[in-house]
TORBA-794146 format. One record per residue: x, y, z of N, C-alpha, C, O in turn. Coordinates in steps of 0.1 Angstrom, whole numbers, plus 5000, padded with zeros to 4 digits. Layout:
XYZXYZXYZXYZ
...
! end
This chain:
932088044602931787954614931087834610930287774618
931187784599930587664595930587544601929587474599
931587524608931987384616931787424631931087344638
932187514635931887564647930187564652929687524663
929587614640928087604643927487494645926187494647
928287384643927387244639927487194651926487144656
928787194661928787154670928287194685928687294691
927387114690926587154702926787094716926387134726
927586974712928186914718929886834718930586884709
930386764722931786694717931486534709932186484700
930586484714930286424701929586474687929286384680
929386614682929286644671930686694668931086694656
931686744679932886734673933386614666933986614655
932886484677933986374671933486304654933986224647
932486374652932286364639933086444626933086424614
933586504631934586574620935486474617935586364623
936086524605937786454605938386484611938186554621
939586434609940886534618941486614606942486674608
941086614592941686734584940986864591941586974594
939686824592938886944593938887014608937987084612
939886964617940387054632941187154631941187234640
941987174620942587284619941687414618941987524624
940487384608940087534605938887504613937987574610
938787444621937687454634938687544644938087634651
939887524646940287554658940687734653940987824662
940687764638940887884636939587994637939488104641
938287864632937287944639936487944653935388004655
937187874662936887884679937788014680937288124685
938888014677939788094679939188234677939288304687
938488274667937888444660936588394668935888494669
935788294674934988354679935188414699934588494706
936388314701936488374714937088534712936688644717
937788514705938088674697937088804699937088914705
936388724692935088794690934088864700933688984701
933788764705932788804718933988834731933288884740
935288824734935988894746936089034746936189114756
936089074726936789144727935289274731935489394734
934689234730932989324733932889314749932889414756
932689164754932489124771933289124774933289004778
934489164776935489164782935689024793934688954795
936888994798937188864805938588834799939388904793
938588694803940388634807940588594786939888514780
941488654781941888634766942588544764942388444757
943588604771945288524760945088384765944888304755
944988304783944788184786943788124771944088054761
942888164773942188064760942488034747942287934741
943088164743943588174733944788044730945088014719
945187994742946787964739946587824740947487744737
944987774746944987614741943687574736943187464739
943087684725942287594716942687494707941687434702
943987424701944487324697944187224709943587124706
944487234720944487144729943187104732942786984732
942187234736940787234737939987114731939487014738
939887134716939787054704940086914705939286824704
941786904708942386764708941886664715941686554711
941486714729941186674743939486604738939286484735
938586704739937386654737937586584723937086474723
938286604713937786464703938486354709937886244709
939586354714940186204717939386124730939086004732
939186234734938586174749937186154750936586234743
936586074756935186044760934486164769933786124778
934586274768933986334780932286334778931786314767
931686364790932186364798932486284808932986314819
931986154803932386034813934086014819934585944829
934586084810935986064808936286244817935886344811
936786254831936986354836938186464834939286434835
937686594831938586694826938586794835937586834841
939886834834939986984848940987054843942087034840
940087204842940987264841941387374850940587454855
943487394852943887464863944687574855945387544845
944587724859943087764863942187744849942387704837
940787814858939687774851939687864839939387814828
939988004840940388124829940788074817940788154808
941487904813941787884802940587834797940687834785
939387804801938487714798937087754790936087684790
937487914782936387954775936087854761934987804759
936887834756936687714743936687554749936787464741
936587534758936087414769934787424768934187334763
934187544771932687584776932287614759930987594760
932487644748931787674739931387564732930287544728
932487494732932687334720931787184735931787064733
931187254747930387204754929087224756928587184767
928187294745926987294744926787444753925687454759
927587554754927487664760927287794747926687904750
927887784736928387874722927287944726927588064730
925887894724924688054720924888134730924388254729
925688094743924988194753926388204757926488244769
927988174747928888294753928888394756929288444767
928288474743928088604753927688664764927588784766
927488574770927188624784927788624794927388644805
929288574791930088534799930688654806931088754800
930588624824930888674837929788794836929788904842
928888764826927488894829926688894843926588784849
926288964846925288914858924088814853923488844844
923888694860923088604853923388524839922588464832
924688544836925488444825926088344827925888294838
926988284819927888234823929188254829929888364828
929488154836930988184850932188204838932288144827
932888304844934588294835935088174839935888124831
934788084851935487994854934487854856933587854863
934987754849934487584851933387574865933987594876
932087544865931287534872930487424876929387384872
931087384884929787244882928287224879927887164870
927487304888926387374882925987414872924887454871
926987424862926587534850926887424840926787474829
927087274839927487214831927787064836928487074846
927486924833928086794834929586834828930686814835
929686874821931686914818932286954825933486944824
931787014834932687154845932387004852931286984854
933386914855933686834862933786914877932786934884
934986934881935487054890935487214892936187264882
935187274899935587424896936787474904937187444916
937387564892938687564896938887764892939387814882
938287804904938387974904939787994907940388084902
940387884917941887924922942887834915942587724910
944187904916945087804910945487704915944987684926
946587574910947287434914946787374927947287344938
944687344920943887274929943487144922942987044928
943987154906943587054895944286944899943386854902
945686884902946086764907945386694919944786584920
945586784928944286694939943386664939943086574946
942386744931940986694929941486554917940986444921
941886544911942186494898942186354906941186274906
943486334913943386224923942986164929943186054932
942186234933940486184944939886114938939585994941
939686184927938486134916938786004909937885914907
940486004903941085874901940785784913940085674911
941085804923940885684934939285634933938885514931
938385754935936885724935936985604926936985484931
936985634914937085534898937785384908937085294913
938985404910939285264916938385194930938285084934
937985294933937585244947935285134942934585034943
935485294935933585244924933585194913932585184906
934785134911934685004901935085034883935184954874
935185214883935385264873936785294864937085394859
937685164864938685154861938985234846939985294844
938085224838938285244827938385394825939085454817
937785434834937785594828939085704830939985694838
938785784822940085834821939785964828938686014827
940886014834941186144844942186214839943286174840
941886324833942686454827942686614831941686674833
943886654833943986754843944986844832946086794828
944586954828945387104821945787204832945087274839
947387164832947387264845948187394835948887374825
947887494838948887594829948887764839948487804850
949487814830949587974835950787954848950788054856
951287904849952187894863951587824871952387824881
950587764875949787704885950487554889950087524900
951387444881952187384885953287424898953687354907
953587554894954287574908953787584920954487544929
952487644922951887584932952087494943951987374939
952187514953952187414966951087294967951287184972
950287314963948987204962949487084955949786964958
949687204940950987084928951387004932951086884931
952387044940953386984941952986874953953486764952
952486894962951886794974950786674963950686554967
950286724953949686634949950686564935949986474930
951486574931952886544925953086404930952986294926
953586454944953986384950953186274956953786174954
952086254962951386164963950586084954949985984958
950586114941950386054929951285984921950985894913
952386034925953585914919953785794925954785724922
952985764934952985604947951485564950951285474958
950485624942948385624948948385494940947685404944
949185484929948885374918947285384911946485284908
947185524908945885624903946185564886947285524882
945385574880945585624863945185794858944285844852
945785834860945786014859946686094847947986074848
946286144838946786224831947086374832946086444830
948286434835948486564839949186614824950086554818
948186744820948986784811949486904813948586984816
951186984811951487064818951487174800952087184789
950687214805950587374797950987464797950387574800
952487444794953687584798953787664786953887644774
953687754793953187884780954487994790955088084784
954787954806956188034808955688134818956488184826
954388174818953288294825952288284827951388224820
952188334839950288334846949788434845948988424836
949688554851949288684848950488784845950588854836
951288774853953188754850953988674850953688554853
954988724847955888614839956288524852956588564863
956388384847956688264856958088264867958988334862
958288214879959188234881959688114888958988014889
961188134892961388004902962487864895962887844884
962687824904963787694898962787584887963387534878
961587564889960987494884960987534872961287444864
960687664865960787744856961787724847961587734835
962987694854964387654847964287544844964687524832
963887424850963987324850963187294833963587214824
961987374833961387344824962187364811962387274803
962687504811963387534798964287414798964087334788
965187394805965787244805965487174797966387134789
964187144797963287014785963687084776964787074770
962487214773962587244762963687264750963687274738
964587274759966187294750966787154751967987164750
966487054753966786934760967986904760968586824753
968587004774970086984778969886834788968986764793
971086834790971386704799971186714811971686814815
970686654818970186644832968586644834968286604844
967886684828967086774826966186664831965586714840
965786544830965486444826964986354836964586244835
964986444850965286384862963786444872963186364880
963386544870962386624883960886474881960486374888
960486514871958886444870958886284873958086214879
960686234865960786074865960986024880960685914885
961686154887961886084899960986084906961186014916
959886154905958686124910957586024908956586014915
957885944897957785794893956685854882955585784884
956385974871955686004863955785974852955886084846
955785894844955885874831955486024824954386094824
956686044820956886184812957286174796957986084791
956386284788956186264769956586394766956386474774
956986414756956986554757959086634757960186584760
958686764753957686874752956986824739957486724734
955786914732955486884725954886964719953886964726
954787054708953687164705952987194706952287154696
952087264716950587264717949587294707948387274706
950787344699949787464688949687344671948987374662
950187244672950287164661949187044666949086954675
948887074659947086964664947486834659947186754668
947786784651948086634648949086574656948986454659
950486664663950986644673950686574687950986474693
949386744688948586674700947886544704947986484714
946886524689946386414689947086284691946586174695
948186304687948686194680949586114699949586004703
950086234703950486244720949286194731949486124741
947886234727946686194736946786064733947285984740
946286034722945785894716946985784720946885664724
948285864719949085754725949385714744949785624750
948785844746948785844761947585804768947585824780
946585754762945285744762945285604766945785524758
944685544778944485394783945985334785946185224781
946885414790947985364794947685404811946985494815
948685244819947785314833948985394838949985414831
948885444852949485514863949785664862949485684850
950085754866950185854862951185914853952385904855
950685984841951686054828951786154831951086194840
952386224826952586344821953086394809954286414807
951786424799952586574786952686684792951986754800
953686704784954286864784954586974772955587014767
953087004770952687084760953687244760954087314770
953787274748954487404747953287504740953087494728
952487604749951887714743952487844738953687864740
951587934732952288074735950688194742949688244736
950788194750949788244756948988374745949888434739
947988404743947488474736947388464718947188544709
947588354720947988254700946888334691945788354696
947288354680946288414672945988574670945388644662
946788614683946188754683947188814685947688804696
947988894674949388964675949489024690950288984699
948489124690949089234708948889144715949189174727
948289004715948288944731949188814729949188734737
949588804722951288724719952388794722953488734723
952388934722953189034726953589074737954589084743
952089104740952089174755951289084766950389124772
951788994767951188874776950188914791949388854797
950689024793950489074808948889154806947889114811
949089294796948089324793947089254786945989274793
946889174777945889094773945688984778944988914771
945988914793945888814797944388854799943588764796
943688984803942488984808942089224802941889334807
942289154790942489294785941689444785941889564784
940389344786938789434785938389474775938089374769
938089564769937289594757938089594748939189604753
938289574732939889564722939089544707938489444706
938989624698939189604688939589464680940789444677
938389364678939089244671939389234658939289124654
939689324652940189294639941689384640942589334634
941989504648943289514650944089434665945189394668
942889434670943689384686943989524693944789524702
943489614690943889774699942589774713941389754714
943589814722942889834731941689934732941890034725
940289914740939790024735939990144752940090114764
940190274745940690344760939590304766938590284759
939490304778938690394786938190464794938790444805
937390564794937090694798936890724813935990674820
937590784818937790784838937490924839937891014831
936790954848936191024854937691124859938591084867
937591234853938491314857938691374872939691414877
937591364878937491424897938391274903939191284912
938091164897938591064903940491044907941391114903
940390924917942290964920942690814914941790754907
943790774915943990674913943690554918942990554928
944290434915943690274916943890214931945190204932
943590184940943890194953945190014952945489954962
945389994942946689914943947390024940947990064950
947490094928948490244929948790284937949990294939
947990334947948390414960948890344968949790404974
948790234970949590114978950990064966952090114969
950990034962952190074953953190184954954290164958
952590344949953290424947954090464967954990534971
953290414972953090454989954090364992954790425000
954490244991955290134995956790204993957690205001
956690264979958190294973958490414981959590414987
957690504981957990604991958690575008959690635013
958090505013958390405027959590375026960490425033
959590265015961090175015961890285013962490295024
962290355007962790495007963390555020964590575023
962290585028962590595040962590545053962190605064
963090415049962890295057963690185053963090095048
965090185055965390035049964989925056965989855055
964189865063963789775070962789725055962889625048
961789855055960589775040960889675034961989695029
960589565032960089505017959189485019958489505029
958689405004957889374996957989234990958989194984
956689154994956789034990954889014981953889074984
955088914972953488914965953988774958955088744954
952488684958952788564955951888554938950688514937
952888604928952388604917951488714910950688714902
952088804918950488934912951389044914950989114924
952689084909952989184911952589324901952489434906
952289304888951189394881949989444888949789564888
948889354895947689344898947889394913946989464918
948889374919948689444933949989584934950189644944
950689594918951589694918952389704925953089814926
952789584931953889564934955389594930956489604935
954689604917955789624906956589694906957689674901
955989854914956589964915957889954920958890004914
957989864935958589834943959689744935960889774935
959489684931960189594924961489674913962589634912
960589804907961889854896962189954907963090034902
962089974913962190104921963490004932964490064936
963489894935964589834952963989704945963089644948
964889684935964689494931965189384942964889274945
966089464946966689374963966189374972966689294981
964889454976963789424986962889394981962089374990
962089364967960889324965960589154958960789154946
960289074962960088904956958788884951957688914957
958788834939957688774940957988594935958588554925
957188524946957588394956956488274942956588154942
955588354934954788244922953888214931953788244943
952788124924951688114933951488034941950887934941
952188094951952488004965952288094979953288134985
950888134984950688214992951088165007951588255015
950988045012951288005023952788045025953088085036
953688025016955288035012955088175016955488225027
954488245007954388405007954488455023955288535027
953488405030952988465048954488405053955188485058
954888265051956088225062956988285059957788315067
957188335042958488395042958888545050959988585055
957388605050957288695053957288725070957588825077
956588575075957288585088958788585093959088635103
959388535086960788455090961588625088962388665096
961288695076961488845076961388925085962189015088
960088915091959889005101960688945113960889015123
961088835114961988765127963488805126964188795136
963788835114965088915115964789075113965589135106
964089115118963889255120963589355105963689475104
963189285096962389365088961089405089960289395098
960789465075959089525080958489445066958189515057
958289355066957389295056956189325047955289245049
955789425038954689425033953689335023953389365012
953389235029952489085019951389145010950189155013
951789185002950689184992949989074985950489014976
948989064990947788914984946289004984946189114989
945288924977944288974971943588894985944188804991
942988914987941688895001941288744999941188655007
941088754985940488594983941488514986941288434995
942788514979943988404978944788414990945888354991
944288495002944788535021944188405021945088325022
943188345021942488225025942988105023942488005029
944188095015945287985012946187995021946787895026
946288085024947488065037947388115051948188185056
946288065056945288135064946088085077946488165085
946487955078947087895082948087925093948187925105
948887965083950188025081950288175088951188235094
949088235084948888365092948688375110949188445119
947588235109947688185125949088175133949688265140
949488035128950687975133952188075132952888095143
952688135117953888145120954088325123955088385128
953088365118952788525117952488535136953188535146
951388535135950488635149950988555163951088615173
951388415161951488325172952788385178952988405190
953688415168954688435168954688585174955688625180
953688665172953588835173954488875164955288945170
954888855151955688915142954889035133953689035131
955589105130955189245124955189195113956289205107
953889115105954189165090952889225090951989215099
952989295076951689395072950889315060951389305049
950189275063949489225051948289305045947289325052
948489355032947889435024947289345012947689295001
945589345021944489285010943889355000942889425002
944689344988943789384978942789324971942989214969
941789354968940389364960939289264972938489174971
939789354984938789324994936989374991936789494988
935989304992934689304987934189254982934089134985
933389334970932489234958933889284944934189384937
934289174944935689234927934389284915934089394910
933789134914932689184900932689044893932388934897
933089084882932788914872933288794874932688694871
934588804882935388684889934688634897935188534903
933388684901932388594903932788504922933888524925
932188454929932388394939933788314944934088284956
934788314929935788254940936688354939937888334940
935988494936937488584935936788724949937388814954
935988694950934888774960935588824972935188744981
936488914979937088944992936088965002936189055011
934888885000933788945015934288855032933988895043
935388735028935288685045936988755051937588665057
937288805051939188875056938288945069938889015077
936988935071937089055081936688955092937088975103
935888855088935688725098936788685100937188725111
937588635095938788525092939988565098940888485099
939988695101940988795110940988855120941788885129
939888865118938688925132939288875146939588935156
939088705141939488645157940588605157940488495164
941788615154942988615153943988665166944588765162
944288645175944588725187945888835186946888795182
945788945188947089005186946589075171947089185169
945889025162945989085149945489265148944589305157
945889335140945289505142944389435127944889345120
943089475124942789495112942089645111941389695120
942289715096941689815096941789825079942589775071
940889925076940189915063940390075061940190145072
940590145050940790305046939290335043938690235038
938290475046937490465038937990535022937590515010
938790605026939290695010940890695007941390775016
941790665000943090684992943490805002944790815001
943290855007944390915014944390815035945390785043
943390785036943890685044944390575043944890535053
944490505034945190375031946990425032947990365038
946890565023948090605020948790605041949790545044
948090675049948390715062948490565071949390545080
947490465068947890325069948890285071949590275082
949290245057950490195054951690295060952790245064
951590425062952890435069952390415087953290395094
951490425091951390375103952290235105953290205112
951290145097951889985097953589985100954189915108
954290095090955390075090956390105100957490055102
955390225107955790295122955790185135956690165143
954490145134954090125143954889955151955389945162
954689855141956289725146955489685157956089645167
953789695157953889615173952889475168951789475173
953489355158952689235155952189285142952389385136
951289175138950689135124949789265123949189325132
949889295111948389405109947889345093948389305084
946589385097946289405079945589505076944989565085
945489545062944889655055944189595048944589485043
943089635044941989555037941589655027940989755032
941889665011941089765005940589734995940989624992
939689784986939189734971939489784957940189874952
938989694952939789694939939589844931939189914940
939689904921939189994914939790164916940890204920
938990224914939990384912939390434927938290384931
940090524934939690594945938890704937938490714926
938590834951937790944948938791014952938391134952
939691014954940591134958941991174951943091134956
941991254937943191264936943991354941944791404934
943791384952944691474960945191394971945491454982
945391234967945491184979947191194982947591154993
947791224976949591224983949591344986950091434979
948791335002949691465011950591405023950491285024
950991455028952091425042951491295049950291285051
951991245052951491135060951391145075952491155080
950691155082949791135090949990985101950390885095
949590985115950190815121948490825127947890915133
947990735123946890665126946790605137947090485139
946190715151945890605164945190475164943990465163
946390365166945490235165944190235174944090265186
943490185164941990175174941290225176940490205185
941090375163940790495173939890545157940490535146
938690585159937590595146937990745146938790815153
937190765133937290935130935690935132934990845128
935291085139933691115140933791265128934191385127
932991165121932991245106931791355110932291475110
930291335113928991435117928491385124928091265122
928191455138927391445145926191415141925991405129
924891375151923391305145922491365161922991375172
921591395159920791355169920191235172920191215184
919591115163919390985169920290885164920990815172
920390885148920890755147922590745143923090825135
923190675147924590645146925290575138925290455141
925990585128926390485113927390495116927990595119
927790375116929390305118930190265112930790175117
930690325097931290265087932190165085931390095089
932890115084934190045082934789995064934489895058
935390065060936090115049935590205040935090315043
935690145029935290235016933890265011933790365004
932990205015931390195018930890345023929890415018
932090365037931690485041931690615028931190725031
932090605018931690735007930390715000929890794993
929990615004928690565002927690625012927190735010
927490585018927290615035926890795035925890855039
928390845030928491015032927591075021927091185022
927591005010926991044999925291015001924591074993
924790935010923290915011922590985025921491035027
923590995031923291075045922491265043921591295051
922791315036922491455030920891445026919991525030
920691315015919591315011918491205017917791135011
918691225026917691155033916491245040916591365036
915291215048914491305050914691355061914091465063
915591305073916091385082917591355084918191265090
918191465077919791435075920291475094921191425100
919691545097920491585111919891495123919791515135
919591395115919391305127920291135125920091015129
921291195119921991075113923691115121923991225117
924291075127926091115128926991005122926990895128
927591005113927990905107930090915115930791005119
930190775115931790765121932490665115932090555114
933690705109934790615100934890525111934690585121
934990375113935390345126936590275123937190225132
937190255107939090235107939390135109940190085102
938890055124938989965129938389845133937389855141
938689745128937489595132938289565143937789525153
939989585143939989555159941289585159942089545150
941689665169940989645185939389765178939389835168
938689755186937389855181937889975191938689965200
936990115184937190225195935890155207934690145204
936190135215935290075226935190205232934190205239
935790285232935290435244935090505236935290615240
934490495219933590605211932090485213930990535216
932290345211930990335208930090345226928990385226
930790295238930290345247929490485246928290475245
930190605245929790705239928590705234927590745242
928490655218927890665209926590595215925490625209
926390495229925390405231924390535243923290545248
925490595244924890655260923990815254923290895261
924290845236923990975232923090965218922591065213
922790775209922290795203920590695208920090665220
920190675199918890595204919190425189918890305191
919590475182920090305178921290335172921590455171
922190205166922990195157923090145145922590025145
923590195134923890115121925490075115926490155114
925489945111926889945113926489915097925389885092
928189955089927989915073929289895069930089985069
929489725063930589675059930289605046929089575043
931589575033931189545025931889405026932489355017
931789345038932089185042930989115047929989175051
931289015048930388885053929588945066930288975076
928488965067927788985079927988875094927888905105
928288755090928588675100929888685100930588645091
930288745113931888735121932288835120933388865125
931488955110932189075105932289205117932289205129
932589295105932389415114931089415125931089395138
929889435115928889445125928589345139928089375149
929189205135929189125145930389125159930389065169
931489225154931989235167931289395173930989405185
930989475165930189595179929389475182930089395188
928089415180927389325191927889295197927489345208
929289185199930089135208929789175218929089125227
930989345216931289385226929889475233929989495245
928889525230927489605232926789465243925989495253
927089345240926689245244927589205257927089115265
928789255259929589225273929389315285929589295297
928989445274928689615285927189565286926889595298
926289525282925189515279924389605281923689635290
924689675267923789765263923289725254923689655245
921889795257920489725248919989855241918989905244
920889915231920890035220920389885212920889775215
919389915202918789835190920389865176920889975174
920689775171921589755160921089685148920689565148
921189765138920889755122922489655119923489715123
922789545113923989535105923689525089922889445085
924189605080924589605069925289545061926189635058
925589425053926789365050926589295037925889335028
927489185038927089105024926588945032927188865039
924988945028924188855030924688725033925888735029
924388575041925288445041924588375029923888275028
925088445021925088315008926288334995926488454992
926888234989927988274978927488364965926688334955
928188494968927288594957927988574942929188614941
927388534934928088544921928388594913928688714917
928588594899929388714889928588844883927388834881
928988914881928189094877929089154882929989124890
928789294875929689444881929589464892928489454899
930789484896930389554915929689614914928989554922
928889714911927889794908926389704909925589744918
926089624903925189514899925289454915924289444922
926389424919926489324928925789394948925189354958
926389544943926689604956924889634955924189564963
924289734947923189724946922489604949921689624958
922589464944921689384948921789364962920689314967
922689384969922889374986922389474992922189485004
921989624980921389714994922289794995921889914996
923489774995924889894997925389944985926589924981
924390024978925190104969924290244977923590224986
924590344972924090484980922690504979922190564988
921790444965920590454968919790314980918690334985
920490204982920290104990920390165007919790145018
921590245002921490285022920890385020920790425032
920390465013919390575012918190515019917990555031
917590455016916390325018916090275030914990255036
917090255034917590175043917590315059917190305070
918090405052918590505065916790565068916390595080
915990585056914790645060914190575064913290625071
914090415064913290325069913490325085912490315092
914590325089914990395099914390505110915090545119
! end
């Protein structure tokens, strides 16, 4: 690491030669290697543009000279060769460094970019700023890669950039895959270049982009030689770099999907390292939603399955080899994802949307307008609703319970354990009356006995798990095994009745009436945003009957919680089992 160590900044890069970028870029390469393969985090993305990494900061002025990168997951050799190296290892630790570009954490993290094809529009802004504050000179560079070009953002900002009369540099980092493999006409078009048949010639130009390219990402005098030439030319360009996602590392040039974010791995073979699961445990609560979907469509041809780029991660996949003619996945285009899925449920299907809680907030929109307004049955199935863990604040599912909450017509409800989500989902599928959603989290359930018979879930309607003599806990999802697990050891367990309540809405309003006339307070416990959440509609409604029962809410605090283990994360809020332990005897 001889060269690597010297550099603390990008001007001690630009002191090198350019002989000596090859065996720098071999050793950025063995050290991101190095420390992923111990801290686990996002691999192959980085892996696949340290030539570029390199190229970028020596040609360019940063950070005067603005860099973004889309998504931010490519951006660990960004962050090393930026005065971050001593303290990679700490990357997505609790109190370390972000997996993703931060403003706060750096003058380089220009933009943060947790979500995908947001890099063109900020890019443009920023270009305008420069013309508008006198800063003509400087240069604006944007790495969009992983599939994030297809994106809707992209493409709105494509388009308005080919007429801004901005100076912007977009470099398109096609490596073909984002977490799965790329999809879509755009996709084609690209191979087009790359094989440079005829016609091909036409998508970026006619957008008035000055287009270079393809060009090897992985050949560094290439690159340089493509920047430097594209460097202080005005209006907007575009190169079109050719990666191979996971470069350097046999199994994650292989297996693109599994090493995109592989976790622990042996760096000198590249072997995964197992890891050890608790045998009482059931499976991954996308599994169960997965394996539960195929079952359904099965007996149901109305089912599909739609997912905007995550069909490994929300298991979609199942559905996919199992009825490839009912299952889509639409690339990272979630707004696309909700309307298509409306327009499905308008011809009498049963739509199941699979999106992650965080990336529901892109097409939030669309959930309003073409979904609920409309009263169409689709089911939208939020996975990695909560605290995720190292993905840190922009991958966090704490607001789906606000953000749905007041949606009119919407059912929302949450499983506390893998055999209800399983009974959910076939409710949802029964039931055809408007939008619903399922909200669940990421990781393994507690129940592997969870595929028994399915069961129809009265909408609206809680389960009363134990009776209490005074106080009343009101769970709302998976929290509640938390909840059941601290209730026992507390110092008066029979003065606690704990109740699944399943529902954020419609609420059981004739258990909590009940519950107001038989206990002496309440505790509500959600692992969402405390403002607009669960706890804040029982108030609502306690507030229309006006009853003055005293109410505890439990939730995730109003501030953006950042990266650590869910574990790390849930504990610092108070809601891990010794937190409501605490909490119930203070009581």
């Amino acid at each position: 690491m001889k060269l690597l160590a010297q550099i603390e900044n990008p001007q001690d890069l630009r002191k090198l030669s350019e002989d000596q970028l090859p065996e720098l870029a071999a050793e950025l390469r063995k050290f991101i290697i190095d420390v992923v393969s111990v801290k686990e985090g996002h691999l192959g993305a980085s892996l696949g543009v340290v030539e570029l990494t390199i190229a970028l900061h020596y040609v360019f002025n940063t950070p005067e000279d603005r860099l973004i990168w889309d998504v931010g997951h490519q951006a660990y050799g960004h962050k090393i060769l930026t005065g971050r190296r001593d303290r990679f290892e700490s990357i997505r630790q609790k109190g370390g460094l972000s997996g993703f570009p931060k403003r706060d954490e750096s003058v380089y993290d220009t933009f943060g970019t947790g979500h995908a094809s947001t890099s063109l529009s900020a890019l443009l802004g920023m270009a305008l700023a420069a013309r508008i504050t006198g800063s003509a000179k400087r240069e604006h560079i944007a790495v969009i890669g992983d599939a994030s070009i297809a994106g809707g953002m992209a493409f709105e900002a494509l388009n308005h950039a080919g007429v801004a009369g901005a100076n912007l540099l977009i470099i398109l980092n096609d490596n073909a895959i984002g977490i799965d493999p790329s999809v879509g006409a755009l996709k084609r078009h690209l191979n087009r270049k790359k094989q440079g048949l005829p016609g091909a010639d036409t998508f970026f130009e006619s957008l008035n982009l000055t287009y270079s390219g393809p060009v090897d990402g992985h050949d560094l005098p290439a690159v340089l030689h493509a920047l430097k030439t594209l460097r202080g030319q005005s209006g907007p360009r575009l190169l079109h770099l050719i990666t191979t996602k996971g470069k350097g590392l046999r199994q994650a040039e292989e297996n693109q999907i599994v090493y995109h974010a592989p976790g622990k791995f042996d760096k000198v073979t590249g072997e995964l390292v197992s890891k050890k699961t608790d045998a009482r445990l059931g499976p991954k609560y996308q599994d169960v939603f997965g394996h539960t979907l195929v079952t359904l469509a099965k007996q149901n041809p109305k089912v599909v399955g739609i997912t905007p780029a995550m069909p490994t991660g929300s298991s979609m996949k199942y559905l996919m080899d199992a009825c490839p003619e009912r299952a889509f996945d639409v690339g990272i285009a979630e707004q696309h994802a909700v309307t298509m899925a409306a327009g499905m449920a308008a011809e009498g299907l049963i739509p199941f949307c699979a999106i992650y809680s965080t990336f529901l907030q892109r097409g939030y929109d669309q959930v309003i307008h073409d979904v609920a307004l409309q009263n169409l049955s689709v089911v939208f199935c939020l996975d990695r609703a909560g605290l995720v863990g190292k993905d840190g604040a922009t991958h966090h599912g704490i607001y789906d319970i606000a953000y749905l909450r007041c949606i009119p017509g919407l059912i929302l409800m949450a499983p506390m354990n893998a055999v209800e989500l399983r009974n959910m989902l076939y409710t949802a599928q029964s039931a055809t009356q408007g939008p619903m959603a399922i909200r669940y989290p990421r990781g393994y359930s507690e129940n592997p006995d969870w595929e028994q018979p399915f069961e129809r879930i009265p909408i609206g309607k809680a389960r009363r798990l134990k009776n209490g003599s005074r106080i009343a806990i009101l769970s709302f999802g998976t929290l509640g095994q938390d909840v059941a697990r601290a209730i026992p050891d507390t110092n008066t367990p029979e003065a606690f009745g704990h109740f699944d309540f399943r529902f954020a809405k419609p609420l059981d309003t004739v258990l909590l009436d009940e519950l107001c006339d038989s206990y002496e307070q309440l505790i509500t416990v959600e692992d969402g945003c405390l403002a607009g959440g669960f706890g804040s509609a029982v108030l609502e409604y306690l507030t229309t009957r006006k009853h003055s029962i005293p109410v505890t809410c439990l939730g995730i605090q109003d501030v953006f919680i950042s990266h650590g283990t869910p574990e790390e994360l849930y504990r610092e809020q108070g809601l891990d089992t010794e937190g409501l332990l605490r909490t119930f005897n203070s009581l």
